[in-house]
N, C-alpha and C positions, 0 to 999 in steps of 0.2 A: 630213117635215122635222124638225130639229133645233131645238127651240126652248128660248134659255136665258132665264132668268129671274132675278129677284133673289134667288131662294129655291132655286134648282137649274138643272138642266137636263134634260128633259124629250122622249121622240122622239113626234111628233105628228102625224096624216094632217091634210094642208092639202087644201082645193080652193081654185081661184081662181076668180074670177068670171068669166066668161064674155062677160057684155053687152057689147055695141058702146058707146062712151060717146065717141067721136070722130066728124068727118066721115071719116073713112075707113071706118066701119064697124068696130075692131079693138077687141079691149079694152085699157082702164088695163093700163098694163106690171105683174108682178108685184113690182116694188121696190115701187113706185109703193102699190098693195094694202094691202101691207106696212105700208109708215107709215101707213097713212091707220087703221089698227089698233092703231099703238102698237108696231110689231115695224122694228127695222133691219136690213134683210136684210146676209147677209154676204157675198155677191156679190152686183152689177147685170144680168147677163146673166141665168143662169138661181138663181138662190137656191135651196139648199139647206137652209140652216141661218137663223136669223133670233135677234135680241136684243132683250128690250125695252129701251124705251129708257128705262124708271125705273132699271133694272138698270145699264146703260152709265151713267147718270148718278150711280148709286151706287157703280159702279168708278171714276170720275173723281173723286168728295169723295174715295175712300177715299186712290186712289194719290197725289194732292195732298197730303192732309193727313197721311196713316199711312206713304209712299212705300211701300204693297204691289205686290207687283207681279203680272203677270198671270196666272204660273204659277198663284200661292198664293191671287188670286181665283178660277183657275180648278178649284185642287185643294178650294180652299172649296164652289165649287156642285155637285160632282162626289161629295162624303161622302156624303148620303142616298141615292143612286143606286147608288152603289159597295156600299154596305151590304146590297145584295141581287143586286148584277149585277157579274163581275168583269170583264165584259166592256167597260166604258163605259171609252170611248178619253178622250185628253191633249187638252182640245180650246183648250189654252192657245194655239197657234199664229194658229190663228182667231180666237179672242178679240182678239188684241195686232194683226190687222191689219186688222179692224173695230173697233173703237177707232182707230187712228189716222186712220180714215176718219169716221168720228163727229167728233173733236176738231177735225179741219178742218174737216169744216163745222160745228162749232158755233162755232168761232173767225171765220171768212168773217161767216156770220149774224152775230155781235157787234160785228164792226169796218164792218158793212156794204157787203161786197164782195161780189163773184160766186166762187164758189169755181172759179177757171181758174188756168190757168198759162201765161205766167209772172201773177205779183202783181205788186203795184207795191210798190216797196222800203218798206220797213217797214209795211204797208197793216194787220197785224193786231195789232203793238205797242199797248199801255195807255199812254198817256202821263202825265205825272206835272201835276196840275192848276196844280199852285204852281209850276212852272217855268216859262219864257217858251216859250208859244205860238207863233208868227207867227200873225197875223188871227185867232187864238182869246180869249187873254186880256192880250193885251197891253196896259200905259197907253196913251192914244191921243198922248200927247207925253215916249213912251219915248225919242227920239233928240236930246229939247231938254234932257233932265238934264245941270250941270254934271260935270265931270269928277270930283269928286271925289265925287256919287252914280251912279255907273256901275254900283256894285254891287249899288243895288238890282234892275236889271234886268238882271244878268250870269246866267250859267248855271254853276252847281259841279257840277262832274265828277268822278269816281274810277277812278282806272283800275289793275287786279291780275292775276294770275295766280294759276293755280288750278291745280294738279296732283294733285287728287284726282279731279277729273272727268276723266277719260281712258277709254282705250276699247284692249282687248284684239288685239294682232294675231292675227287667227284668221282663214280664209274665210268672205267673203261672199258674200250674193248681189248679182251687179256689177249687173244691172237696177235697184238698191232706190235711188231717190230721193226726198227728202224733199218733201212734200207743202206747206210753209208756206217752201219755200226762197226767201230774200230778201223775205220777206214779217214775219218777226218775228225774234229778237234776234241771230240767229246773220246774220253777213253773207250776201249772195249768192255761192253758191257755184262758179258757173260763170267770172267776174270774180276770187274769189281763188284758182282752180285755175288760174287765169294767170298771174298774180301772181306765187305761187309756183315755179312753172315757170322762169320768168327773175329769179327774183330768188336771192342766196345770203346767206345770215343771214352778218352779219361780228360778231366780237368782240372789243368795243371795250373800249381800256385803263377803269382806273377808281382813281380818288383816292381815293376810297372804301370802303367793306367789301365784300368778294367775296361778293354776295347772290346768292343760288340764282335769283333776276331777271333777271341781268346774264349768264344763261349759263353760269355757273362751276359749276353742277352735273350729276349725271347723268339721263338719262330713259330712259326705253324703252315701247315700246306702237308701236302706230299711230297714236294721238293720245295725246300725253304729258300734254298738261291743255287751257286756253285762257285766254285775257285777256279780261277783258270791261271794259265801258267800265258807266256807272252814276252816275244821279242821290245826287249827294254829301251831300243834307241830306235825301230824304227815300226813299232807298234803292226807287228803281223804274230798272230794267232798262232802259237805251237801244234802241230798234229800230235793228238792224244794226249793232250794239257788242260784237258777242263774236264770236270769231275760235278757230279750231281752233289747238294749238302741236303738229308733232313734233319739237321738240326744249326748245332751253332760250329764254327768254323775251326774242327777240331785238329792236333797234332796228325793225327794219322792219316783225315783224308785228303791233307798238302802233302803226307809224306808219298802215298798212294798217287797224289799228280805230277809230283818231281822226279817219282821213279817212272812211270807210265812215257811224260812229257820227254828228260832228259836222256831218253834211253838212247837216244839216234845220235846225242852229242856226248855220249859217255867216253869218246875216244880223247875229248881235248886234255888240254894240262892245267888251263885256267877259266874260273867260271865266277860270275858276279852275278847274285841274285838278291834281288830289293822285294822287299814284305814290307808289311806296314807292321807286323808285331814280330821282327828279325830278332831284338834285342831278346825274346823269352822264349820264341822259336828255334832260332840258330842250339839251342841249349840242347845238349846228347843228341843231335841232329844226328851225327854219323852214327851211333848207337843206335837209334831205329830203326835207322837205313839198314844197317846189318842184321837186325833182329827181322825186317820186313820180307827180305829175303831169304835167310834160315828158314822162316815159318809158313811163304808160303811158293815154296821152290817150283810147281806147277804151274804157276801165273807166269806165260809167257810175256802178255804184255807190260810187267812192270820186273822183267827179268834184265839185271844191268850188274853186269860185272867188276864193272869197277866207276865209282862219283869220282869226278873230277875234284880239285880243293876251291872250295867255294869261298868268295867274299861274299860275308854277309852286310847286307845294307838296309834304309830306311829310304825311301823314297820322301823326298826335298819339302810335299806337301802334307805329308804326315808327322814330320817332324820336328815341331811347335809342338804336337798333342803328345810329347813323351819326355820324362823326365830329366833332367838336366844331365844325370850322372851316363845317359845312353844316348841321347842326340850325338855327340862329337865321338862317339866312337864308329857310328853307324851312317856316319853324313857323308853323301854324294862329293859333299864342298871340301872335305878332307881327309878319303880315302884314296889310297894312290893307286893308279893303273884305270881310275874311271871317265876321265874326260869330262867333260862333261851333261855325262848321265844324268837324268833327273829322276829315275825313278818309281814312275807317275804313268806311263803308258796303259796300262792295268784302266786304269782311270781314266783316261778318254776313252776305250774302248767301251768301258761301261756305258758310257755317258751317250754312243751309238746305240747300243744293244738294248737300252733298257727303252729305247722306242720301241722294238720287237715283240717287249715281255709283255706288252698286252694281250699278243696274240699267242703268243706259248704256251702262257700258264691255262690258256683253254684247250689248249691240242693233245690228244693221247700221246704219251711218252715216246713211240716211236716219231713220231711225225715232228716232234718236238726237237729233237735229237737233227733230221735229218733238216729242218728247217734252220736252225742253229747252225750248225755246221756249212750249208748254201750259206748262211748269211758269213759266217766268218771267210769261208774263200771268196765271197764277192767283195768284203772290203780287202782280202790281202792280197787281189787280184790288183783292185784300183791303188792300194799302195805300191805293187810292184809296177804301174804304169807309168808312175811320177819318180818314183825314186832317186831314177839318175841327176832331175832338175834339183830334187830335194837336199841331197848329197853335195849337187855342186853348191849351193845354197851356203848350205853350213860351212864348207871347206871354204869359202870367200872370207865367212862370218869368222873361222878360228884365225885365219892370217892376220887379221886387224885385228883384233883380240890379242893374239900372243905378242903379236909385236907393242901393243898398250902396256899388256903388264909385267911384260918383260921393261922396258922404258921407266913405269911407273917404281918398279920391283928395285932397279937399282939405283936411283934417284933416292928415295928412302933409305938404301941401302948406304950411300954417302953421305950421312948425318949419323952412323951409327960407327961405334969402334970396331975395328978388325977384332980382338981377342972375345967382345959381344957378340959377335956374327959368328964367329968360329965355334963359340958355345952354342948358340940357338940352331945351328947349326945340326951340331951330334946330338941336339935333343930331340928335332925331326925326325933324324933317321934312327934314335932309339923309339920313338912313337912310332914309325913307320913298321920297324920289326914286331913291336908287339900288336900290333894291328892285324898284321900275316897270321896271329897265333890267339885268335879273338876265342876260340874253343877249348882251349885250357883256362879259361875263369881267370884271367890274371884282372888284375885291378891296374885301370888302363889311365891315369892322371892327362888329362887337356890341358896341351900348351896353347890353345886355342879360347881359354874363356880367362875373362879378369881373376886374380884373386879377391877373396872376400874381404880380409883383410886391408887393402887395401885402399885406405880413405883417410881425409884428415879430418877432425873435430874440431867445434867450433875456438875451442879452447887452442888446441894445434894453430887454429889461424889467427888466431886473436897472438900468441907470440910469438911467429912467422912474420906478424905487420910491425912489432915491437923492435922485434931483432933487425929487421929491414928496415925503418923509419928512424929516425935521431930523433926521438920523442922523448924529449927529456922534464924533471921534474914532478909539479903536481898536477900541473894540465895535460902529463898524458891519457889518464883515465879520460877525463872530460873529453880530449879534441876525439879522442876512437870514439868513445859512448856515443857521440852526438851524432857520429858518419855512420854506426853499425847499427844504432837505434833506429835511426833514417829509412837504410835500407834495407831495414825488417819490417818499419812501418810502411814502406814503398810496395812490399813484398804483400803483406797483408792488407793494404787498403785493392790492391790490383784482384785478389783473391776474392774480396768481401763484392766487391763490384760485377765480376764473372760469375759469382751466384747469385746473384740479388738480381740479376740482368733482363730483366722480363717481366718480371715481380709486380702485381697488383700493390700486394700488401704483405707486410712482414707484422706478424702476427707477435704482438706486446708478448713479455715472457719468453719469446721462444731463446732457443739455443740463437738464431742468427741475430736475433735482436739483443741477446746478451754481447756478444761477438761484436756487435757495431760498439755500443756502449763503452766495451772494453777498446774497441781500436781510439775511439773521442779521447779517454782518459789517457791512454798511451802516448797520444799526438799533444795531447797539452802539459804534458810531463816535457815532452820529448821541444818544445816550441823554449820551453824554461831554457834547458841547455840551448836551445839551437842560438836565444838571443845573449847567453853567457858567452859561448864561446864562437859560432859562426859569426853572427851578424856583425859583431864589431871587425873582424876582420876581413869581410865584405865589402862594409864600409868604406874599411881605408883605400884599401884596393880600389873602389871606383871615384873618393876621393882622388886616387894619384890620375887614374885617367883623366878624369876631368877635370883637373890640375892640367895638364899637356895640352890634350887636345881640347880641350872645354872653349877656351877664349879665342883660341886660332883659327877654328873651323866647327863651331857648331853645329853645324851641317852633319857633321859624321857620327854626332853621338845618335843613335838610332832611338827611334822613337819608342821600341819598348824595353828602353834602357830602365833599370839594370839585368832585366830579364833577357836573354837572348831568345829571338827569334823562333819557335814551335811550328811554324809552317811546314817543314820538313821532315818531322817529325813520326807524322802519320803518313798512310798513304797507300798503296799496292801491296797487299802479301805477295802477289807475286815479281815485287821487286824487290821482300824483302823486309817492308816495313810495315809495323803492328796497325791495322786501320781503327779511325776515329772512333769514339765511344756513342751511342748515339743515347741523347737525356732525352729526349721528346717520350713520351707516354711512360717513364720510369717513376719509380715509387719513390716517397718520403725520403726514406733512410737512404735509400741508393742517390740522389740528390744530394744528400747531410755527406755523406762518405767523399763524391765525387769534388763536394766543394773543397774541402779539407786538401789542402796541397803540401805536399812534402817537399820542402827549397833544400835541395841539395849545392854542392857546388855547379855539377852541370846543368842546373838550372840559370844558374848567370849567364852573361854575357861573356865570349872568347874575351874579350879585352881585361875580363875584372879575372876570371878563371888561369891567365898567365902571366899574372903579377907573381913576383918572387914571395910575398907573403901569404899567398893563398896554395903556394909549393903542397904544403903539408897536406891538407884537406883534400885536394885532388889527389893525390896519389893513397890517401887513405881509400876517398870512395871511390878509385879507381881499382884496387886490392879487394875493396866488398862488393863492387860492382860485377868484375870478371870471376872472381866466386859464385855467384850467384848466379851469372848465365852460364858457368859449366856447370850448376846446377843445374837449371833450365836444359838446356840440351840433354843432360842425362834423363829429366822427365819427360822430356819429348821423344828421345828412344823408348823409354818405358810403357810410354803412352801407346806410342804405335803397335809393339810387339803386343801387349795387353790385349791390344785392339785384333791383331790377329787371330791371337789363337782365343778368342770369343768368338770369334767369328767362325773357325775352325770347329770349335765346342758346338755352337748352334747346328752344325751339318751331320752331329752326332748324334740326334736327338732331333723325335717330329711332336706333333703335336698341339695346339693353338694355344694355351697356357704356356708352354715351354720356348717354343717360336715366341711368343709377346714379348716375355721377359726376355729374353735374348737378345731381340730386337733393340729394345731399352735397354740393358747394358754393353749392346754395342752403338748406341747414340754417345751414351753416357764416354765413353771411350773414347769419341770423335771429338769430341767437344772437350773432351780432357786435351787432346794432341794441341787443338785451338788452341785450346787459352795459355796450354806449355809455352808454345811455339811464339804468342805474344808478348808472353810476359819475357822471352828473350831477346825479343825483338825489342822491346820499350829499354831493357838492359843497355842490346847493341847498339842503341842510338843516344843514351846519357854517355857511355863510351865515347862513343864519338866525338859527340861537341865536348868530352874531357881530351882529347887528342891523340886517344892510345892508338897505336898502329900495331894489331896485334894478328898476327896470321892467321893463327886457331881458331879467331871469332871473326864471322863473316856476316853479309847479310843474309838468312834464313828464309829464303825463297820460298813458296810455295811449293815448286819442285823438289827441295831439297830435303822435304818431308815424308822421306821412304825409307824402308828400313835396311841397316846396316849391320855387319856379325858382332855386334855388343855381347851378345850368346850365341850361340849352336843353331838359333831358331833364325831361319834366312826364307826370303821371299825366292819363289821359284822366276828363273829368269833375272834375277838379280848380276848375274856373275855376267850377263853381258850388258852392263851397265858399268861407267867408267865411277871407282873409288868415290863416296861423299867425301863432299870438301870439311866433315866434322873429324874424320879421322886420318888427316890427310896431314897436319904438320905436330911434328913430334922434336923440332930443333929444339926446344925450350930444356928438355928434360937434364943435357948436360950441361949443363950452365946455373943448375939449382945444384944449393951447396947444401941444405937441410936433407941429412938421410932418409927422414920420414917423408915430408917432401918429392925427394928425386926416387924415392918406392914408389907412388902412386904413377908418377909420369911415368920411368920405369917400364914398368908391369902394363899400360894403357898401349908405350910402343913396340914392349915383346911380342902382346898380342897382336897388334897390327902388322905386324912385321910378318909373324906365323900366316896369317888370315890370309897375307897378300903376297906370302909366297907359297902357299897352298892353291891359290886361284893361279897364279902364273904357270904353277906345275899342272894344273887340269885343263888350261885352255895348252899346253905344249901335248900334253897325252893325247887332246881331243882330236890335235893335229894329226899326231902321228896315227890314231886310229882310224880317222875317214877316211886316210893315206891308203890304208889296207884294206877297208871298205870298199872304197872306190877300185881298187883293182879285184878285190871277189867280186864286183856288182859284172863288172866286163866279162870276167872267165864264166863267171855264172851263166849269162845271157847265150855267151859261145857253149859252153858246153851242151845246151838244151837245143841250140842251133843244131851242133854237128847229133845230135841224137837222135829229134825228130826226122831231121835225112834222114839218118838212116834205119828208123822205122818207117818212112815212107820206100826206100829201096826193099826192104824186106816185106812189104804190105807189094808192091808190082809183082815182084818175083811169085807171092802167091796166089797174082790175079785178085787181090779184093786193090780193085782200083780207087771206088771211092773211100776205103782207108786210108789206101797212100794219100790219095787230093784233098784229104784232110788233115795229113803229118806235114803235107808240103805246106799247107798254112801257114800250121803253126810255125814249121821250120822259119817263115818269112816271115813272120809276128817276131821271134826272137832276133832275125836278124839285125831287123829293123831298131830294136832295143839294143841290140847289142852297136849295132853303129852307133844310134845317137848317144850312146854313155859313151864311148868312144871321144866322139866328138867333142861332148860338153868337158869330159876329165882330159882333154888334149889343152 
């Protein structure tokens, strides 16, 4: 015989035993022999060859965890052999189909089944402890919770497609069927080879963006990927929730995994299920559902008598890549009863799996299947070993959480009017009801995003400074021109210098060479007024100072008087401040630009800048100044979310022309944020040395450059990050007396207000549902405990002993589990 080992492989003379050891007089079969030594033969009839079983068990951690596969196991034991014999044959083939005989029955053994066929649907799935059971770990008065805790005992689902895991058209062998079929996570396959048969994928329009989802891309293979269905919050694999695709990721064959997958949780009363194309999916959902089942009454395994009422959702990193009008209807961030879900589990799972697909898409269909399915219960094994730790994790993570933005939530909330709050109030919970009824097409208004409308024009600010200044006669015109031309030419010399910035040469003619030209002309127009009407009253102003202090103490007038001080100017972004420009190797024109200086009032000296005659001019460019950097901040938002969902866009899409450009329009993007981000900074520090003390404008840290819900479109892991300090003070808004005006601020603290008591409501929800988690995850553990007992009393009673000394195992694996979650949730 042929005997491998975990250290080679080996050719060896066997004898078998001989002795009569039955009433029939015959001997123990030689499989039989076999194990009873520690070797798994590799045929049943007559064996040839045999494997130990440390070795098969040392090929199952590796191909789990290393995804090797069995060739390169097999060219592995095959080295020291081969080093003196060139004759030692490929005995990979053998390997790969004693292993899959092995993995069923070690999977049968674990789930505690009889290794037959058929199985019974899902009979060797892991299930997920903290999800609702039926009669395992359910509250005993789960169906008397009011409606508005349904979520604690609802079940969150994820449902994706995956087009890395596919599989090669090539010939097979047509006999090969899978050994765990309808028994672990891939549906029953006899039921959806019927299925498909009379069924024809249709494609369906879409309001939406044309996702590779929806159909609108290309495939090829024999199997082009699959969908799988999957526990939402703590990423274990549904039994009979993934489904083969050949083509593109059509209505029917999710509807075919939702019926198959949710069949076992058809009992609950609340259910939240996240897609990435929910928003054109969720559409006559329950109409298919009912059409699915009319038409194909036969198909036990996708036979469900009643769907729970589903929230339809968007998972958190899918949506940036979807319309504006369906982000806020579909977001994790403010649908209620989700905690905080993300979504996205679907997506790390792949992101495991598609190390596999290497080896799949070469494997006949059965072997494929049952390899698949070993792999899904080996990670929802190791999820369920940590769980407890992971659960206590988050529950530390929601307490400091709810208690912030509860904290934060009403601080805010004491800056705004009682009869405001009482309004935004009933507009929540009318959002919130029509939310519940997202399948009747009602047209769903977010109180969660800015109005459009809502902005001032320059014209708006220009008599905003008029109505607010005592600017009287015919030097009004002039003293505004000369502060607003300033800091327009401030605005576009900082512009003209962030593109020219690297610059060999700026090419005579061009567009940016016209552009400098035209900033010279501007700046010398602009120089006329500044000495009309600035400089003289500069003048006087450091006149009076040095009048005062000039003769008494010369000492104190500073040496780059009248200028103030620039030293502090530059320095750390991440302190804050916009760093030094650097001229060493810059071109012509960027030189011409940089020399050209724009003397504003905070360019003087604090001494000359708080003389009572220079009142006017500071509070002018102190008005175009803080315009400007809520400008800036607003590009700086702009910038970054841009920067996302580019980024998002490129993962859409492969290919080395498409990846280049991508690549370069997400530089182009980063470097927008920069220069946003400076040019607010150069703002917040002419601010400054003007003396405003303004809450809303802070220093803009390098840190502080992350994005915020300006829109619908939010970074995953954001909500456990404490509020930016950009949308953090909204006292100003009552104290502006200009309608149009106190509209923008308004509308900027509605929204904040919504955002931030929608994140308070989902880290309270998040609480109360790990609450109930945590107690399914204990009863879960006990229930499996007292079972296994008593499959091992019922294994003694019929004399198969070592069945029982392997239920008692397990009984004590679960104990064990079952005390430490004990322990840790105590």
């Amino acid at each position: 015989m042929t005997i491998t080992h975990e250290r080679g492989i080996v050719p060896m003379k066997v004898r078998f035993c001989g002795c009569p050891t039955g009433e029939d007089g015959k001997p123990e079969p030689d499989p039989l022999q076999l194990l009873r030594f520690g070797l798994f033969p590799g045929t049943w009839k007559e064996p040839r060859a045999a494997y130990t079983i440390t070795g098969l068990r040392d090929y199952d951690l590796l191909s789990a965890q290393c995804q090797i596969s069995g060739h390169d196991y097999s060219a592995y034991l095959s080295v020291p052999l081969s080093l003196f014999d060139e004759s030692v044959q490929d005995r990979h083939r053998e390997l790969n189909n004693t292993m899959r005989k092995f993995m069923f029955l070690r999977a049968t053994r674990r789930a505690g089944v009889q290794p037959t066929t058929p199985l019974d649907l899902g009979c060797l799935g892991v299930l997920c402890p903290a999800c609702p059971q039926n009669e395992m770990n359910m509250d005993p008065n789960w169906k008397n919770r009011p409606n508005h805790e349904l979520h604690k005992d609802g079940l969150f689902t994820t449902t994706d497609g995956n087009f890395q895991s596919n599989q090669k058209d090539k010939p097979f062998d047509k006999s090969d069927f899978s050994l765990t079929n309808g028994g672990g996570s891939m549906v029953e396959q006899e039921d959806f080879k019927q299925f498909k048969e009379k069924t024809k994928p249709q494609k369906d329009d879409t309001t939406c963006n044309k996702f590779g989802a929806m159909g609108y891309s290309r495939f090829g293979g024999r199997v082009s990927g699959m969908v799988g269905l999957s526990c939402a919050r703590h990423m274990f694999v549904l039994p009979n929730g993934t489904v083969d695709l050949t083509g593109g990721e059509a209505y029917c064959w999710v509807d075919y995994c939702m019926c198959a997958g949710l069949r076992r949780w058809s009992f609950l009363l609340w259910h939240c299920n996240g897609y990435d194309i929910n928003c054109q999916y969720r559409k006559h959902h329950r109409r298919r559902i009912m059409d699915m089942q009319a038409n194909f009454p036969n198909l036990l395994s996708i036979r469900i008598d009643y769907m729970p009422y589903t929230l339809p959702a968007i998972g958190k990193f899918h949506a940036p890549a979807h319309t504006a009008s369906c982000r806020c209807k579909y977001s994790y961030n403010y649908l209620p009863g989700v905690g905080m879900t993300d979504g996205e589990a679907a997506e790390r799972i792949w992101a495991i799996l598609n190390l596999l697909a290497a080896r799949t898409r070469e494997m006949s269909p059965g072997h494929r299947h049952d390899a698949i399915n070993h792999f899904y219960n080996d990670m929802n094994i190791r999820r369920l070993q940590g769980l407890a730790a992971l659960l206590l994790k988050w529950f530390l993570r929601a307490q400091e959480f709810v208690t912030q933005t509860r904290e934060y939530l009403a601080s805010l909330e004491n800056s705004i009017p009682t009869e405001t709050l009482e309004e935004w109030r009933l507009q929540e919970a009318e959002w919130k009801e029509k939310i519940y009824h997202l399948e009747e097409e009602i047209d769903v208004a977010s109180p969660y995003e800015l109005k459009q409308d809502k902005a001032l024009s320059d014209k708006e600010l220009l008599m905003k400074i008029l109505k607010e200044r005592t600017i009287t006669g015919d030097t009004a015109s002039g003293v505004i021109g000369v502060v607003q031309t300033a800091v327009a030419l401030t605005e576009a010399r900082d512009a003209l210098l962030d593109e020219m910035d690297g610059l060999s040469l700026v090419e005579p003619g061009s567009d940016l060479d016209e552009r400098c030209q035209q900033f010279h002309t501007e700046a010398e127009r602009w120089e006329v007024l500044r000495d009309t009407y600035l400089v003289p009253v500069v003048r006087d102003a450091a006149m009076q100072v040095e009048e005062e202090i000039g003769q008494k103490a010369p000492a104190k007038i500073p040496p780059t008087w009248p200028w103030r001080p620039t030293s502090e100017d530059t320095g750390d972004d991440a302190q804050g401040f916009p760093p030094q420009r650097r001229v060493d190797g810059q071109c012509e024109h960027w030189r011409d630009v940089f020399a050209r200086t724009i003397a504003l009032p905070s360019s003087y000296h604090r001494m000359i800048t708080s003389r009572s005659c220079m009142r006017t001019f500071v509070e002018l460019e102190t008005d175009f100044r803080r315009a400007e950097a809520l400008n800036k901040l607003e590009d700086v938002r702009t910038s970054i979310i841009a920067h996302e969902v580019i980024k998002l866009h490129k993962k859409k899409f492969t290919g080395k022309s498409i990846t280049t450009r991508n690549r370069s329009i997400i530089q182009e993007a980063e470097e927008g944020t920069v220069q946003a981000a400076n040019r607010y900074r150069r703002h917040w520090v002419a601010l400054r040395a003007l003396g405003l003390n303004d809450p809303s404008l802070k220093p803009l840290a390098r840190g502080d450059l992350a994005r915020f819900d300006v829109s619908t479109e939010r970074d995953m892991g954001k909500s456990k990050h404490q509020t930016s300090w950009i949308w953090e003070n909204f006292s100003f808004v009552d104290s502006e007396e200009d309608d149009r005006t106190r509209g923008v601020y308004d509308d900027a603290r509605r929204v904040h207000w919504f955002r931030s008591s929608a994140l308070c409501a989902r880290w309270a929800e998040e609480l109360e549902i790990l609450e109930e988690e945590m107690k399914r995850t204990v009863r879960f553990f006990k229930y499996w405990e007292e079972r296994w007992q008593s499959i091992a009393r019922a294994r003694d009673s019929e004399g198969e002993y070592g069945a029982a000394a392997y239920a008692r195992r397990q009984a004590y694996r679960h104990t064990r589990l079952f005390q430490d979650a004990r322990h840790k949730f105590s």
